[in-house]
C-alpha positions as CSV (number, residue, x, y, z in Angstrom):
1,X,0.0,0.0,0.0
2,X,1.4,3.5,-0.6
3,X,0.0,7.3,-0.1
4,X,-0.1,9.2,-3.6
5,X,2.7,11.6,-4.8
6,X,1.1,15.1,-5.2
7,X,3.3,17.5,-7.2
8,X,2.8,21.2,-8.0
9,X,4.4,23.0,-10.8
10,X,7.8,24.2,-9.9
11,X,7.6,27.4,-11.4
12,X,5.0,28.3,-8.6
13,X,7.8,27.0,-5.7
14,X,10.5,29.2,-7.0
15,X,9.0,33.0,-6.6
16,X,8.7,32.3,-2.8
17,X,11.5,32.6,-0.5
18,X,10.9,29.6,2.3
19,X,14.1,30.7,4.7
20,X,12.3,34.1,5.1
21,X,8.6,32.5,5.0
22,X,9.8,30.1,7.7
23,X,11.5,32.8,9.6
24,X,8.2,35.2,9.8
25,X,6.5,32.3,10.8
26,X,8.3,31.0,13.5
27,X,8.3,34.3,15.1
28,X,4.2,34.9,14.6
29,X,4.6,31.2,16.0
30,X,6.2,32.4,19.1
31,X,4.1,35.5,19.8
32,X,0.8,33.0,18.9
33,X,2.1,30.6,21.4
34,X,3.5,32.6,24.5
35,X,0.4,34.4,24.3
36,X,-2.1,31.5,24.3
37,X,-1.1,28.1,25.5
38,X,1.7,29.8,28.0
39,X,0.0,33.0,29.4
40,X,-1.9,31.0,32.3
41,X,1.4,30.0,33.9
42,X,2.2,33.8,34.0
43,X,-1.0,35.7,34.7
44,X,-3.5,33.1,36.4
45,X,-2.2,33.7,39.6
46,X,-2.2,37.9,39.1
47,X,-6.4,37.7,37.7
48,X,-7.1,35.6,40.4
49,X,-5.4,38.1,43.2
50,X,-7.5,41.2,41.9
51,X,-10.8,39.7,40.3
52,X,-11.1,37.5,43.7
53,X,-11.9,34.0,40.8
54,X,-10.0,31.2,42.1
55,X,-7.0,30.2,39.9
56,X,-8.9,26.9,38.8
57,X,-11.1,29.9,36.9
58,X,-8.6,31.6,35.8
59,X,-6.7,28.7,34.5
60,X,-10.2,27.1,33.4
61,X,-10.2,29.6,30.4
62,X,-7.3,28.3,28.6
63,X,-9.1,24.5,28.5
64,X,-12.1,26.4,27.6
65,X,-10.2,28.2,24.7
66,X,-8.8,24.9,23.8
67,X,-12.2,23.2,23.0
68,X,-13.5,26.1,21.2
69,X,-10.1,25.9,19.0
70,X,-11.0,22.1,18.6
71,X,-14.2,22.5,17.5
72,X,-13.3,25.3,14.9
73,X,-10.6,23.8,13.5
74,X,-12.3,21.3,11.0
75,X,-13.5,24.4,9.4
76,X,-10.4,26.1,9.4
77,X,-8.7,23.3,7.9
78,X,-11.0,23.5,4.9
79,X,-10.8,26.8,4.3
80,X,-6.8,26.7,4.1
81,X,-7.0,23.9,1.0
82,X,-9.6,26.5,-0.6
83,X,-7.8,29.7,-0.2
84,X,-4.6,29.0,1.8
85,X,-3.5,30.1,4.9
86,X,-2.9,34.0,4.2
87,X,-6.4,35.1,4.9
88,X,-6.6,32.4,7.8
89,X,-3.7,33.6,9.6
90,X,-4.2,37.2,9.7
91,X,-7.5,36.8,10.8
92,X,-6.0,34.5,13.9
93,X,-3.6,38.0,14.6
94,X,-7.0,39.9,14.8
95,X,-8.7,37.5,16.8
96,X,-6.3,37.2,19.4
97,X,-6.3,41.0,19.6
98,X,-9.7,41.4,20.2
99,X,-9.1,38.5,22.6
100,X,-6.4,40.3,24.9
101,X,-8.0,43.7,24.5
102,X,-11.7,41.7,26.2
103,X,-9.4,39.9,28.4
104,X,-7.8,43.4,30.2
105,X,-11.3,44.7,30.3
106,X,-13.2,41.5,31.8
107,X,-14.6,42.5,35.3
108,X,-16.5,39.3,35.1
109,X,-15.9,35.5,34.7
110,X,-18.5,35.7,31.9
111,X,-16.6,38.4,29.8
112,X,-13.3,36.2,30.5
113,X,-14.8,33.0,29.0
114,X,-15.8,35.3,26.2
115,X,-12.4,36.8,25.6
116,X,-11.0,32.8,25.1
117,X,-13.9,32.1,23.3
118,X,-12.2,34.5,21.0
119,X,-9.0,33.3,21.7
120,X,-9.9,29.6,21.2
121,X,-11.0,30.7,17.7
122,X,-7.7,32.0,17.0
123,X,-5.8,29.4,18.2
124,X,-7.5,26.8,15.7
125,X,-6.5,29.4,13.0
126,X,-3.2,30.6,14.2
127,X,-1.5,27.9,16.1
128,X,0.6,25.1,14.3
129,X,-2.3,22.9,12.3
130,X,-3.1,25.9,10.7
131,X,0.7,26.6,10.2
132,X,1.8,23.4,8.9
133,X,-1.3,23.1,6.5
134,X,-0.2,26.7,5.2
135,X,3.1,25.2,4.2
136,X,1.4,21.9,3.2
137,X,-0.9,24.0,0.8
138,X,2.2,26.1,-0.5
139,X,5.1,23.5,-0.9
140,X,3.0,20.0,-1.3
141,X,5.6,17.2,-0.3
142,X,8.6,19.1,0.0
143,X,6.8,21.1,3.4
144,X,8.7,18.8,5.9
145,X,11.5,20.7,5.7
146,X,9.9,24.0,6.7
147,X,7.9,22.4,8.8
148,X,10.6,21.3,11.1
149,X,12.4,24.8,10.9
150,X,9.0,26.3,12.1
151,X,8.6,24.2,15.1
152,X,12.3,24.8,15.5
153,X,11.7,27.9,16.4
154,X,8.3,27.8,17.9
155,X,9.9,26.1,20.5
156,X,11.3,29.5,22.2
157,X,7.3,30.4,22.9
158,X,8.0,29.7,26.7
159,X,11.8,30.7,26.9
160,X,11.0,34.3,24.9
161,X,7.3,34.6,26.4
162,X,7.2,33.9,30.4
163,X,10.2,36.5,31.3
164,X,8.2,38.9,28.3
165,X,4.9,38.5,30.0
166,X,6.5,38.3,33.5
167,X,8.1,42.1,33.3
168,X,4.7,43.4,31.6
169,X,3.1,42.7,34.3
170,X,5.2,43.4,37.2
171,X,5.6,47.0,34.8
172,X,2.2,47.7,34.1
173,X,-0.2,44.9,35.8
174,X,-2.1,42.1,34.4
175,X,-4.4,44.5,32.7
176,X,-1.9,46.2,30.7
177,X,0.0,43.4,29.9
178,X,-3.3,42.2,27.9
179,X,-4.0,45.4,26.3
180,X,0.2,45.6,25.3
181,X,-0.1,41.7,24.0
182,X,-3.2,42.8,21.8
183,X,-1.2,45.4,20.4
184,X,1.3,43.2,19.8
185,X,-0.7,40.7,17.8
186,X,-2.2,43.7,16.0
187,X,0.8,45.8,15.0
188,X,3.1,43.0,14.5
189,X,1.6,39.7,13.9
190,X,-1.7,40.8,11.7
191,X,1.0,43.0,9.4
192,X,3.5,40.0,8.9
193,X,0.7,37.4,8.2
194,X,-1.0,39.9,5.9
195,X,2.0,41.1,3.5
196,X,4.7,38.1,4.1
197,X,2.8,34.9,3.2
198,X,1.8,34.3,-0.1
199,X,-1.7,35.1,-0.7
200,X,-4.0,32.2,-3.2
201,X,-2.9,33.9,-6.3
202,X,0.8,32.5,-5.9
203,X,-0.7,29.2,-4.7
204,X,-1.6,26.1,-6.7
205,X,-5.3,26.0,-7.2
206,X,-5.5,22.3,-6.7
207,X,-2.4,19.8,-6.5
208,X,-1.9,17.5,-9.5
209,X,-1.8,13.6,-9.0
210,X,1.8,12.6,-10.5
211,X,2.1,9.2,-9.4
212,X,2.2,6.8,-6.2
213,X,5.2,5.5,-4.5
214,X,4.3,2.3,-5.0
215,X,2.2,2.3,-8.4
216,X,-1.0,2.2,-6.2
217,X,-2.8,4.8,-3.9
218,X,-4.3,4.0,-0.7
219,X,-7.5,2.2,-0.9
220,X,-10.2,4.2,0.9
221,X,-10.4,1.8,3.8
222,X,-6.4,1.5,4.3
223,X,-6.5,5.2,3.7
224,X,-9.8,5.5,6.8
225,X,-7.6,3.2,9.1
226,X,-4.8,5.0,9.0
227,X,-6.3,8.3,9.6
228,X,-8.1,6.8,12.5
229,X,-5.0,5.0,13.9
230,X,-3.4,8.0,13.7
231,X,-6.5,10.3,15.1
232,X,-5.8,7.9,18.3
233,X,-2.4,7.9,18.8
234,X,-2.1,11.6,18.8
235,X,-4.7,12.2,20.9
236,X,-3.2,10.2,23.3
237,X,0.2,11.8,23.4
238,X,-1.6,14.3,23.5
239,X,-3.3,13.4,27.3
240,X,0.5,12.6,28.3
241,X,2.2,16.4,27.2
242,X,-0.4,18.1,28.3
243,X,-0.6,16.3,32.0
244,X,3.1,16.5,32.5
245,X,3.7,19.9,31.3
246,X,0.9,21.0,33.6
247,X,1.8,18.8,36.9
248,X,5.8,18.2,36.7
249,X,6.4,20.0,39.3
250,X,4.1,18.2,41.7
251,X,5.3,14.8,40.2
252,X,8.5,15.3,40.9
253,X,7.9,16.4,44.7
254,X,5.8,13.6,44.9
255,X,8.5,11.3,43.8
256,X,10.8,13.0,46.7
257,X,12.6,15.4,44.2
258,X,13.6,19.0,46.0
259,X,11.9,21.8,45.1
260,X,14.9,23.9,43.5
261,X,15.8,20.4,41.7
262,X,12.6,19.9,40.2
263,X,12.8,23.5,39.5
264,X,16.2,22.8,37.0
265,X,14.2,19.3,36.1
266,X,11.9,21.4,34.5
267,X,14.0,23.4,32.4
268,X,15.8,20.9,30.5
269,X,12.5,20.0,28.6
270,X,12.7,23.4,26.2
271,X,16.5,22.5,25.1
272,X,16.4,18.9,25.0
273,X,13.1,19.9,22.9
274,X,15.5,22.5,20.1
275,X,18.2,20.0,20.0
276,X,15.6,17.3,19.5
277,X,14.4,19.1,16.6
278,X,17.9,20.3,15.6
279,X,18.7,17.1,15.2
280,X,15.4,15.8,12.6
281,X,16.2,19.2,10.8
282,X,19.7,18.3,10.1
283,X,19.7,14.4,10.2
284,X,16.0,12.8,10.1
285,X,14.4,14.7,7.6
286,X,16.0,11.9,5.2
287,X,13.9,9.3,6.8
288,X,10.2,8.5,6.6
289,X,8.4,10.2,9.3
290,X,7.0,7.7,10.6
291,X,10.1,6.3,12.0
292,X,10.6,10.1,13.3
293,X,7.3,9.3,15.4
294,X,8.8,5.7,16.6
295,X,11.8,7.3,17.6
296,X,9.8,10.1,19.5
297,X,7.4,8.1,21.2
298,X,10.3,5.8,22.6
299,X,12.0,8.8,24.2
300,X,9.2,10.0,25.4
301,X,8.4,6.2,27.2
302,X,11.9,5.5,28.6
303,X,12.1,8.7,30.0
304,X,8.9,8.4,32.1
305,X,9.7,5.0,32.8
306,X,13.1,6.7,34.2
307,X,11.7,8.9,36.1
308,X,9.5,6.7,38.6
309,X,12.9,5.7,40.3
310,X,12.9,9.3,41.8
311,X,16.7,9.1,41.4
312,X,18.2,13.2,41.0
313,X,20.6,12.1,38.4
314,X,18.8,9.9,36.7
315,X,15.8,12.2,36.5
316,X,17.7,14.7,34.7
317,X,18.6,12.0,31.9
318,X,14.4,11.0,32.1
319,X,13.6,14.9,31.6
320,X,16.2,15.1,28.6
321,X,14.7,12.5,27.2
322,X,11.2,13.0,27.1
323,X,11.9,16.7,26.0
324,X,13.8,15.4,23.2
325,X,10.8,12.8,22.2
326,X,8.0,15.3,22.5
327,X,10.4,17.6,20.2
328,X,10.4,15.5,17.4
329,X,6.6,14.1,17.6
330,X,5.6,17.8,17.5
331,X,7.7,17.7,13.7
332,X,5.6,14.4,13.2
333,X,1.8,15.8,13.8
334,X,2.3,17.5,10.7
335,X,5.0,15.7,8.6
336,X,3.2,12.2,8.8
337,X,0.1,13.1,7.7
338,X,1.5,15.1,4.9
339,X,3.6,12.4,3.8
340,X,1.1,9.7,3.6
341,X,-2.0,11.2,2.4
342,X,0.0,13.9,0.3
343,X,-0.6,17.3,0.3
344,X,-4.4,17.2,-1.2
345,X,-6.5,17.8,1.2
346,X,-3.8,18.2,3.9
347,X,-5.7,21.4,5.3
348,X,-8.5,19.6,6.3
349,X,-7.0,16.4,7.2
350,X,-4.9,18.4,9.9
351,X,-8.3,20.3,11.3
352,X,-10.0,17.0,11.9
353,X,-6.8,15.7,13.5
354,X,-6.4,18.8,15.4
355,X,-10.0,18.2,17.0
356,X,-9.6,15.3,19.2
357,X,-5.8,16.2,19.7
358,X,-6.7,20.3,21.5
359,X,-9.7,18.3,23.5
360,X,-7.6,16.0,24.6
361,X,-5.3,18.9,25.8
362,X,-8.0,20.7,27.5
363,X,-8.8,17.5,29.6
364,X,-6.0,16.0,30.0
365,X,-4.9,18.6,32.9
366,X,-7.8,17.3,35.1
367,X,-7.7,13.8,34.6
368,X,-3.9,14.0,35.3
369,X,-5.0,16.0,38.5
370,X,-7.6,13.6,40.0
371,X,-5.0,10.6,39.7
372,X,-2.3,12.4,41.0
373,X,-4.3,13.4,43.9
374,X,-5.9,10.2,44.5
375,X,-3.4,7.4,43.7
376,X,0.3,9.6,43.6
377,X,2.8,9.8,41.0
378,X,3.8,6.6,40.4
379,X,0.4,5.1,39.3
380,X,0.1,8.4,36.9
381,X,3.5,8.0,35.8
382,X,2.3,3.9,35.0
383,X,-0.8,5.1,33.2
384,X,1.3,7.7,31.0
385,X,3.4,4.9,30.3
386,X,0.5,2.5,29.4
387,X,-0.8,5.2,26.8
388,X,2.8,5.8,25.4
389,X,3.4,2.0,25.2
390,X,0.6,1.8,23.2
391,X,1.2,4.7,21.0
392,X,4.4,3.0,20.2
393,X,3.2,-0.4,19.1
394,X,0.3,1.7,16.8
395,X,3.5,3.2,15.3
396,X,4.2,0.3,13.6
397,X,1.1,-0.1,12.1
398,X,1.7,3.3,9.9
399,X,3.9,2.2,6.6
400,X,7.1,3.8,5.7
401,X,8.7,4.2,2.7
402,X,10.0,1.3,2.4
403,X,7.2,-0.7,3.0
404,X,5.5,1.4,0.2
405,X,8.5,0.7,-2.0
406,X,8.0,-3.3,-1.6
């Protein structure tokens, strides 16, 4: 069985310059990120202080935010294979500036939920499935590489944004750190989206079937599994990230871990994440993603599996290595699909995958929460495990190249 080959012309590739493309959206990636996903960790605690809300309320809005981006990204999705991510993208800027300018005026829990009602919105537009389909609509098959240089840099979001939003509002309060973030996504991010990614004119209208890498395309039901298996096994990692990045902290006291160590612990997942992703950019992209996503979900078990010792030293090693896995299944959400459905339809494929995936991170928090609190670390570390054991073994369900080649 084999995914289709889906070319575009190459006179439409060569007017576009990727290195500067990739480089305006990496740094739209970062401001989209540290402003979204990240800006709990810095301003819960401040909203809840002022507004009197308790910090579960103020934290509650992101995982609200983050069901309202799954259930608008299907549609985003789809609009991006019509009319490419230009439009898309821009609007996501003005979105999330409307967003942050509701947020600093909320005097109520009602107007907050509004403000990442807005924000959720954007985030299905703006975040990385809406990036990688951009690229996916513009470069067809040869997106992998740009999509690994734009998670590259997206992974500064937390290292650029927390000190960012941190001295905002220590300067000016949590208010005026929202009204100076919505200016940012206005004045900054709304003008590069508009004027440095190629609008529909310079895109291909439709891709062109070529030929299959195997003589054959997949058959609709191969083609459903796969989609499916896939659906699942991202979703599930997705349960995994989303719990540890929220509760490490408390899993590693839990597991006797000082507080200033767990503290360090916690910053070795952003480099071990770049040098991950360093790493696929300059060594894996010349093999089949799908043994990108074996290789990530392996790291990302053994170094869970490390950590239930509780051992300093040998947590440090378990950190590394789960950073470095979740760095390279992050290039994998959107290289896999790409490479083995093609590019047709890539948009939309990516929305519906993005659904269960941002759910999945808006409840995986609480669930990690209620066994943490009821059974301790090392049964939620054993149930991460579980679901990352099992990711692995649907790993090698998903063909590679050559499989396809046979």
């Amino acid at each position: 069985m084999s995914a289709s080959v889906v070319s575009f012309p190459q006179q439409i590739h060569s007017p576009i310059n990727r290195s500067r493309l990739v480089w305006a959206m990496g740094f739209t990636q970062i401001i989209a990120w540290a402003t979204t996903y990240y800006l709990p960790a810095v301003l819960a605690t401040p909203i809840a202080k002022e507004t009197g809300w308790s910090i579960t309320s103020a934290v509650g809005g992101l995982s609200w935010g983050m069901l309202i981006a799954g259930a608008s990204s299907p549609a985003v999705g789809r609009q991006i294979d019509r009319h490419g991510g230009r439009s898309i993208l821009a609007a996501s800027s003005l979105l999330l500036a409307l967003g942050m300018l509701l947020m600093g005026l909320a005097g109520n829990l009602a107007t907050y939920y509004l403000a990442w009602t807005l924000i959720g919105v954007a985030m299905a537009a703006g975040l990385y499935d809406a990036a990688f389909s951009t690229l996916g609509r513009l470069f067809g098959e040869e997106a992998r590489t740009s999509i690994t240089g734009l998670t590259l840099l997206g992974g500064f979001a937390s290292t650029i944004g927390w000190p960012v939003i941190a001295g905002l509002e220590s300067w000016i309060g949590w208010r005026g750190a929202c009204f100076a973030i919505a200016a940012t996504h206005l004045l900054i991010g709304f003008p590069i989206h508009a004027l440095l990614i190629p609008g529909s004119t310079k895109q291909p209208p439709h891709p062109v079937i070529t030929k299959s890498l195997g003589g054959a395309a997949l058959r609709p039901k191969t083609s459903n599994y796969l989609f499916f298996l896939i659906g699942g096994m991202l979703t599930a990692l997705a349960l995994v990230v989303s719990g540890i990045s929220v509760h490490l902290l408390n899993i590693l006291k839990q597991l006797g871990i000082a507080n200033a160590m767990a503290l360090a612990l916690g910053m070795v997942i952003g480099p071990s994440q770049v040098v991950a992703r360093v790493a696929e950019f300059s060594i894996g992209r010349n093999l089949h993603p799908t043994w990108s996503a074996r290789a990530g979900v392996l790291l990302c078990f053994v170094g869970l599996g490390l950590l239930i010792s509780g051992l300093p030293w040998l947590a440090f090693v378990a950190i590394a290595l789960y950073g470095a896995g979740n760095g390279i299944l992050t290039i994998a959400r959107g290289t896999l699909p790409l490479a083995l459905f093609g590019p047709q339809g890539y948009g939309a494929r990516m929305g519906l995958l993005a659904r269960p995936v941002l759910v999945a991170q808006a409840c995986g928090p609480i669930a990690s929460a209620f066994v943490l609190e009821s059974f301790g670390a090392s049964v939620l570390i054993g149930v991460m495990c579980g679901l990352l054991f099992l990711c692995f073994m649907a790993t090698w369900r998903i063909p590679t190249a050559q499989k396809e080649n046979t």
